[in-house]
Residue frames relative to the residue before (quaternion, step in Angstrom):
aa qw qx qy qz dx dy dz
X 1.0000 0.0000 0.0000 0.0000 0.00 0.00 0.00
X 0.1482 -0.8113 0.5058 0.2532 3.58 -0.61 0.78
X 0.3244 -0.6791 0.5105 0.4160 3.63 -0.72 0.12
X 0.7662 -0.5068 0.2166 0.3305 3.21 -1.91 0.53
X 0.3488 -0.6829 0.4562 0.4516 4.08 -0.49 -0.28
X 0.7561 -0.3912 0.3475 0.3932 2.98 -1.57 0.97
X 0.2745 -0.6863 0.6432 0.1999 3.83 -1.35 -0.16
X 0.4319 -0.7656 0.4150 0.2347 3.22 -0.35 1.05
X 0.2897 -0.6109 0.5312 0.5105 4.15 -0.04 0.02
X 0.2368 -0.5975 0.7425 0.1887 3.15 -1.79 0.58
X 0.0745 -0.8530 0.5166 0.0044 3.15 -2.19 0.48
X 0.4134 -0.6805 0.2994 0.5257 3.72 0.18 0.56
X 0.7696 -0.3608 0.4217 0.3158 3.11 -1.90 0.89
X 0.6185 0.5858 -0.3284 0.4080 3.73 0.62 -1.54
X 0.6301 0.4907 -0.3480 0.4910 3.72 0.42 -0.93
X 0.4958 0.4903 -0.4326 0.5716 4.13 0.78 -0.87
X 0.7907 0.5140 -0.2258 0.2440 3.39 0.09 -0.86
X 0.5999 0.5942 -0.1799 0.5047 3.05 1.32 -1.25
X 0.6821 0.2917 -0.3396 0.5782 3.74 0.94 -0.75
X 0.6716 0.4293 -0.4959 0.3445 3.59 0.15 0.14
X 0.4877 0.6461 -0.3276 0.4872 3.51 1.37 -0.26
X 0.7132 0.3349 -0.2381 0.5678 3.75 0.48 -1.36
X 0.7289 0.2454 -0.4758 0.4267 3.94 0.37 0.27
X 0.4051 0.6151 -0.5183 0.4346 3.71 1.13 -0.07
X 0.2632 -0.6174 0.6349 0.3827 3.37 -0.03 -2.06
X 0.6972 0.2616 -0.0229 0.6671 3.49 1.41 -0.33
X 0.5907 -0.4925 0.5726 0.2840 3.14 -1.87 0.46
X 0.5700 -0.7267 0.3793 0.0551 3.13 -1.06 1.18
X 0.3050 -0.6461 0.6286 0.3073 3.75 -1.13 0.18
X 0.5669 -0.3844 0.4769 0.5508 3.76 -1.40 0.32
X 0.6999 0.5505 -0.3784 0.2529 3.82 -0.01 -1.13
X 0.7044 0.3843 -0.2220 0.5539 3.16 1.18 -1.33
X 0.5035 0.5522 -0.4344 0.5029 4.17 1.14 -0.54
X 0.5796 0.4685 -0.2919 0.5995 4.07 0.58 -0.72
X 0.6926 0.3485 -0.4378 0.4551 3.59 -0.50 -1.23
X 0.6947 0.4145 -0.4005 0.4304 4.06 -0.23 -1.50
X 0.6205 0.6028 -0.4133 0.2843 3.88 0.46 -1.34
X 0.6938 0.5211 -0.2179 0.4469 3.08 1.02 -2.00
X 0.6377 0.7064 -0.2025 0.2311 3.52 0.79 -0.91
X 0.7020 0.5077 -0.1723 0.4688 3.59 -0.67 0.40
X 0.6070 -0.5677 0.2972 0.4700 3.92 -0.72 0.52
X 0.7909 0.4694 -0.0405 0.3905 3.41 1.56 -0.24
X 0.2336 -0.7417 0.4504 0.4387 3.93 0.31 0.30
X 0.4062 -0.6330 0.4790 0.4526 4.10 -0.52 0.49
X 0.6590 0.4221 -0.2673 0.5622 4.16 1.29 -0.75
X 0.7284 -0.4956 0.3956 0.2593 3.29 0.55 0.06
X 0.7435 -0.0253 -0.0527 0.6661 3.33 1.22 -0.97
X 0.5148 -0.5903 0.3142 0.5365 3.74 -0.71 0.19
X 0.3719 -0.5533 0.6689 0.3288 4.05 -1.46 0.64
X 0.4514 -0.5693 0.6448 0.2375 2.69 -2.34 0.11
X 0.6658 -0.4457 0.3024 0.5163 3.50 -1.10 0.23
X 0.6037 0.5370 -0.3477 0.4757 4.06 1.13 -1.25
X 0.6892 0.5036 -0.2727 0.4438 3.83 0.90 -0.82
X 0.5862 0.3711 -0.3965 0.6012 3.66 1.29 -0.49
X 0.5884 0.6375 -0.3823 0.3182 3.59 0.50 -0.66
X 0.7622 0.3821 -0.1289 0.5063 3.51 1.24 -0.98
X 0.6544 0.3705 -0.4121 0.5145 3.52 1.23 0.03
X 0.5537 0.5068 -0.4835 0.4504 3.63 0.89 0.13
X 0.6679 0.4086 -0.3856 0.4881 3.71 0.87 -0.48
X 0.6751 0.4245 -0.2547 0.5469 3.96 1.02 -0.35
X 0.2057 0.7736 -0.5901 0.1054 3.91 0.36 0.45
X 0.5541 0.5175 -0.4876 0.4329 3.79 1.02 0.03
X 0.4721 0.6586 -0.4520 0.3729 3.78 0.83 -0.59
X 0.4103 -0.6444 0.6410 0.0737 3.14 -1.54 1.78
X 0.5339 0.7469 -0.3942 -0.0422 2.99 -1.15 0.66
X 0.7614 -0.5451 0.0264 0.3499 3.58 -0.58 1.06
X 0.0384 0.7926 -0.6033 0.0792 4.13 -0.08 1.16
X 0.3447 -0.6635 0.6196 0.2389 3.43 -0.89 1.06
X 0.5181 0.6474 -0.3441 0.4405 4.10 1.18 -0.34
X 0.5265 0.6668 -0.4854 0.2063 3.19 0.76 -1.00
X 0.2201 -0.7931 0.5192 0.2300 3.43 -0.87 0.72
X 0.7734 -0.3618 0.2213 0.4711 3.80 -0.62 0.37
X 0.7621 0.4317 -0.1023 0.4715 3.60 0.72 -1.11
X 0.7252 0.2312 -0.2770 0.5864 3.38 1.38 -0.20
X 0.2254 0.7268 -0.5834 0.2841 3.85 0.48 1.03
X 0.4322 -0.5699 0.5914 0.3725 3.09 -1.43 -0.21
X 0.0857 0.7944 -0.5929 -0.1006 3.53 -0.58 -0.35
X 0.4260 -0.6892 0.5545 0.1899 3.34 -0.76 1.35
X 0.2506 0.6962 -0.6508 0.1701 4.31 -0.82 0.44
X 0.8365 -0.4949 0.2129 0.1000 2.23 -1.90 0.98
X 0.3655 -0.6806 0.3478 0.5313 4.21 0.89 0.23
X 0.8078 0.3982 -0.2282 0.3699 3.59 0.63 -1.13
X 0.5994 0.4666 -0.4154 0.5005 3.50 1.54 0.06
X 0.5685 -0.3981 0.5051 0.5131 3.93 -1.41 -0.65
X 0.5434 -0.4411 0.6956 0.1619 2.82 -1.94 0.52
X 0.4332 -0.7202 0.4784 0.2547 3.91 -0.42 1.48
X 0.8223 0.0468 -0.1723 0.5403 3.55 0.97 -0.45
X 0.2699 0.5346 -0.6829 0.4183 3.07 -0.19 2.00
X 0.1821 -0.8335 0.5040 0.1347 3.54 -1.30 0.87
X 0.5794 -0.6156 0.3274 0.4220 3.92 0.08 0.89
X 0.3571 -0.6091 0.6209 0.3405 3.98 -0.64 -0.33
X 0.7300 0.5355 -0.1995 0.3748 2.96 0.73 -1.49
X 0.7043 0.4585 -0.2671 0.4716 3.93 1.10 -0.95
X 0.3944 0.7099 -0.3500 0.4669 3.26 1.95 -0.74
X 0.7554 0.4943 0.0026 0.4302 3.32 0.18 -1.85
X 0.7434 0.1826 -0.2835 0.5777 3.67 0.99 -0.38
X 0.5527 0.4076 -0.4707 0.5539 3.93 0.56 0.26
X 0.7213 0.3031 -0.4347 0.4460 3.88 0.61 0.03
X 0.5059 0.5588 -0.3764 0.5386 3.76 1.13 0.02
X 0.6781 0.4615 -0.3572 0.4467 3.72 0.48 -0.70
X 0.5949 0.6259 -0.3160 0.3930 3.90 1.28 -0.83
């Protein structure tokens, strides 16, 4: 009997984005979203994008999808609607633990 494979975490598309931003300094063009993607000993997608393919994940940053990188804080996590989200962080508790200081 084999057992089941692991599931990779998944994560929005934005978060791809976000690290190409903080080494840019700025929001990207598709060209320059492609050039960083393509870049490196590694494609960040796996294979290299075109400029039309960087073009469409910058306009789709809600899009789930599967990054062995994901770091803890940028997972998805499936939860219950009426409970928190294990990695979400209140404003409000934020805001009173920095008032109490």
């Amino acid at each position: 009997m084999s057992t089941p494979a692991a599931r990779l975490p998944k994560m929005m598309i934005g978060f791809v984005v976000r690290r190409c931003v903080v080494e840019l300094g700025r929001r990207p063009t598709a060209a320059e979203f492609a050039a960083w993607a393509n870049g490196g000993p590694a494609n960040i997608f796996g294979r290299p994008i075109s400029e039309a393919e960087a073009g469409l994940i910058l306009r789709h940053q809600a899009r789930l999808v599967t990054a062995r990188s994901a770091a803890d804080d940028e997972q998805y996590v499936e939860f219950d609607a009426l409970a928190a989200a294990p990695n979400v962080v209140r404003l409000a508790g934020v805001r009173a633990a920095r008032a109490r200081r």
